[in-house]
C-alpha positions in Angstrom: 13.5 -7.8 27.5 13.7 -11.4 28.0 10.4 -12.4 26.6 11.5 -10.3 23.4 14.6 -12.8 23.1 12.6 -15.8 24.1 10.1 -14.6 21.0 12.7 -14.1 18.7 14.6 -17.5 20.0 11.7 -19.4 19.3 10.8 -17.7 15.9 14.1 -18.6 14.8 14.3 -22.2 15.6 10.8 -22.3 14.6 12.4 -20.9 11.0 15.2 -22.9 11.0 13.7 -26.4 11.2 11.3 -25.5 8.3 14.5 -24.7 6.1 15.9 -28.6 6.6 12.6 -30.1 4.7 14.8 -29.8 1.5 16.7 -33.0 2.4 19.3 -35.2 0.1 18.4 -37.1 -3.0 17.7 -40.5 -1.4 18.3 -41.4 -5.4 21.0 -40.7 -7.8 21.0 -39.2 -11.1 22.4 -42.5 -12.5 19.6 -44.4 -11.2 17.0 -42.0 -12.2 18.4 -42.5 -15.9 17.9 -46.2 -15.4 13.9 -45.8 -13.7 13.4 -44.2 -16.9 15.2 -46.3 -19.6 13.8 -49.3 -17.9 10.5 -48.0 -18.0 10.3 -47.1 -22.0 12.7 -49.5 -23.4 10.4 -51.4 -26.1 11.6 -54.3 -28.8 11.4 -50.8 -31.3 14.8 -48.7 -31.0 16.7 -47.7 -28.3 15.9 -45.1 -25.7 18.6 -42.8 -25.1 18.9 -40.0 -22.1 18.9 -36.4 -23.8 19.2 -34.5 -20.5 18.9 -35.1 -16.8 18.4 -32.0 -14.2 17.2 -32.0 -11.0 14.4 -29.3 -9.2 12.7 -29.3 -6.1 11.9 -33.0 -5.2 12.4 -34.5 -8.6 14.7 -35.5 -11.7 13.6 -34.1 -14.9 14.6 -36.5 -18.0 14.4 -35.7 -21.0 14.3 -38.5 -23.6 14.5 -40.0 -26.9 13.9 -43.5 -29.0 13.8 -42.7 -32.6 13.8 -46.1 -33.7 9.7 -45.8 -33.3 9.6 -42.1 -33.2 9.1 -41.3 -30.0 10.2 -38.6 -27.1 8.9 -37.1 -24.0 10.0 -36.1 -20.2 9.6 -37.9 -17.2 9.9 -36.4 -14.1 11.0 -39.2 -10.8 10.7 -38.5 -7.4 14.3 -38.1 -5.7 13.6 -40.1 -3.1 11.8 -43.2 -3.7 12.4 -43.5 -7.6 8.4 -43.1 -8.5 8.1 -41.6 -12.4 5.2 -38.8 -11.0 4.5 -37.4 -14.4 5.8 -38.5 -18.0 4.7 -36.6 -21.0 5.6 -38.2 -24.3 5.2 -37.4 -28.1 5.0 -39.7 -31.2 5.9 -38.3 -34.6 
């Protein structure tokens, strides 16, 4: 009996610290709209944020400048701010 509850102990504990990899946005979503202004603001139009939502590790913003006819998503890592992916469209 006691190795079954030292077993199941352990397989808990074992499951609970994989459950805490999912930590805290080291980022805002504020500052993730900035990375990404920052980042496509040109001397054609004006960039503005469409939508902002955040899944997994990552912000997903959606974006606009139709000054030069342009629009895309970039997706920036929660923690350190890196854009990982952008995919943008011109008209």
């Amino acid at each position: 009996m006691k190795r079954i509850v030292l077993a199941f102990s352990l397989l808990l504990i074992l499951v609970m610290s994989s459950c805490n990899n999912f930590s805290e946005p080291k980022i805002s979503e504020d500052e993730a709209k900035s990375i990404v202004l920052k980042e496509h603001t040109k001397h054609i139009g004006k960039v503005e944020i469409i939508s902002v939502s955040h899944k997994g590790k990552e912000y997903i913003v959606k974006w606009e400048n139709k000054g030069n006819c342009e629009n895309g998503t970039d997706y920036v890592n929660d923690q350190n701010g890196e854009i990982t992916k952008g995919e943008a469209t011109i008209c």
